[in-house]
N, C-alpha and C positions, 0 to 999 in steps of 0.2 A: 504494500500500500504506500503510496506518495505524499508525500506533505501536504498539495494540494487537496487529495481524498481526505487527508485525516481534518483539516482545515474545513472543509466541507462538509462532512458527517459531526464534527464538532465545535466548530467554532461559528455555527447558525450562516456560514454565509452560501449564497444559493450559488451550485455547480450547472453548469450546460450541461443537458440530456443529451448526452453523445451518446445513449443508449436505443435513441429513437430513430437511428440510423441502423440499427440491429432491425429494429420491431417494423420498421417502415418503411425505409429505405431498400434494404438489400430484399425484402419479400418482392417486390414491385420489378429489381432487378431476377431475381431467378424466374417472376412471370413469362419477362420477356426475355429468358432464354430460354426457357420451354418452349417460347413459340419459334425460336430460331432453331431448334434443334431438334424439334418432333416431339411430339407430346409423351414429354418424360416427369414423372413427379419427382423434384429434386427441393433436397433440403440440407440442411444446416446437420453435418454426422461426422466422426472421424472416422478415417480411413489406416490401414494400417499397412506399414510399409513393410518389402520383404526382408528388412534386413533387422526386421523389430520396431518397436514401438510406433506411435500413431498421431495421426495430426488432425484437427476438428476443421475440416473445411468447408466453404458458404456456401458451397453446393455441391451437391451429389448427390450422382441416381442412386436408387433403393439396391439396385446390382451392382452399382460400383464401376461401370462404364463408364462414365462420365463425372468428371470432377474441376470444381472451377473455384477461385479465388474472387470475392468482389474484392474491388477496390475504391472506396468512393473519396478519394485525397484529389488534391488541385496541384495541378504543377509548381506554383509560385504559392507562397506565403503573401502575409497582406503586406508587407515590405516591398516584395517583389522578387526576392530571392528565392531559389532554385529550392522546395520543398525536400528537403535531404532526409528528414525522419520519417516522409510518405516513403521515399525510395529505397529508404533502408526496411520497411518493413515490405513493399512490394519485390525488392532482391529475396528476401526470406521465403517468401509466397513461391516464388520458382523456383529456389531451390528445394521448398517441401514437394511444389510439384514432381518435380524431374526425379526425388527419391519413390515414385509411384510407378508401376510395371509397366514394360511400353506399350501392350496391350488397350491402356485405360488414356481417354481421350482426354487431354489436358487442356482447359484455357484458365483465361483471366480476364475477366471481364471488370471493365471499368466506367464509370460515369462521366469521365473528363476524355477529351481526345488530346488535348496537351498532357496530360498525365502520362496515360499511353504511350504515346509518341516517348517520352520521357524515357519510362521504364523501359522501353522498348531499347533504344537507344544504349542505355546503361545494363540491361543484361543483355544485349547480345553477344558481348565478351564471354557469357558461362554457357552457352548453347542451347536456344531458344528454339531449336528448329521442331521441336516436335509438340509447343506450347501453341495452342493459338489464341491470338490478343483481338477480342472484343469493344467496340462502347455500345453503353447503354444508350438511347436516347429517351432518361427520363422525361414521365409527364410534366407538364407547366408545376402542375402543385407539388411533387414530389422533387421537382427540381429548386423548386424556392423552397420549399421546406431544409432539403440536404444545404443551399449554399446559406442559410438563417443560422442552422446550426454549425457547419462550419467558418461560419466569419464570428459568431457569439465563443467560439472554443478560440478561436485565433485572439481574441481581444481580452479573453480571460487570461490564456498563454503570456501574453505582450505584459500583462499586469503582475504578474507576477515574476517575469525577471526583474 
């Protein structure tokens, strides 16, 4: 737990629901890749790799053929600088991927097309060839709702260094 969490849960001051990019966000994304990849019920499970242990990723079909990463970060912070802690956890994403049998269809789908481009760019150096990179084109409301919460978490961030 983070100083900010503890800060939060006890010192009464109110945290951004970054949780409602879980409950809201990313459902809305595996709708509309269900519709892009054939009417598959895919949800939030981990998957276990063959070399041991297992990773909880944002989608995956019920058999296990299909497994994807959302990702809903922005390329630039609100400064303007190159979103480095989105790309560090989007690097992590391909790498749990690529530890997955090559049998099992890998993406990553994202909500931002500079994102993408982004990560795309910076993991092509670990071998990206058997990933495929998605965007989502959120609805109107679901896309104001993701950029409210991510510009409300970026101005808490900014407050606290």
């Amino acid at each position: 737990m983070n100083l900010l969490t503890v800060i939060g849960l006890y010192g009464g001051i109110k945290m951004v629901n970054t949780n409602r990019i879980k409950t809201e966000i990313e459902p809305a994304v595996r709708n509309w890749l269900k519709t892009e990849i054939g009417d598959v019920t895919l949800e939030e499970r981990p998957m276990n790799f063959p070399s041991g242990g297992s990773y909880k990723f944002d989608a995956a079909s019920r058999d296990g053929r299909i497994v994807a990463a959302i990702l809903c970060n922005r390329a630039k912070t609100r400064t303007g600088r190159e979103n480095t802690g989105g790309v560090r956890k989007a690097l992590a994403e391909v790498e749990h991927l690529k530890l997955l049998p090559g049998n099992i269809s890998k993406m990553m789908v994202f909500t931002d097309s500079d994102f993408s481009n982004l990560v795309q760019r910076r993991a092509s150096r670990f071998g990206i060839t058997n990933i495929r990179f998605l965007v989502c084109p959120l609805p109107a409301d679901k896309k104001m709702l993701l950029n409210n919460i991510l510009d409300e978490a970026s101005q808490e961030q900014r407050a606290a260094e």
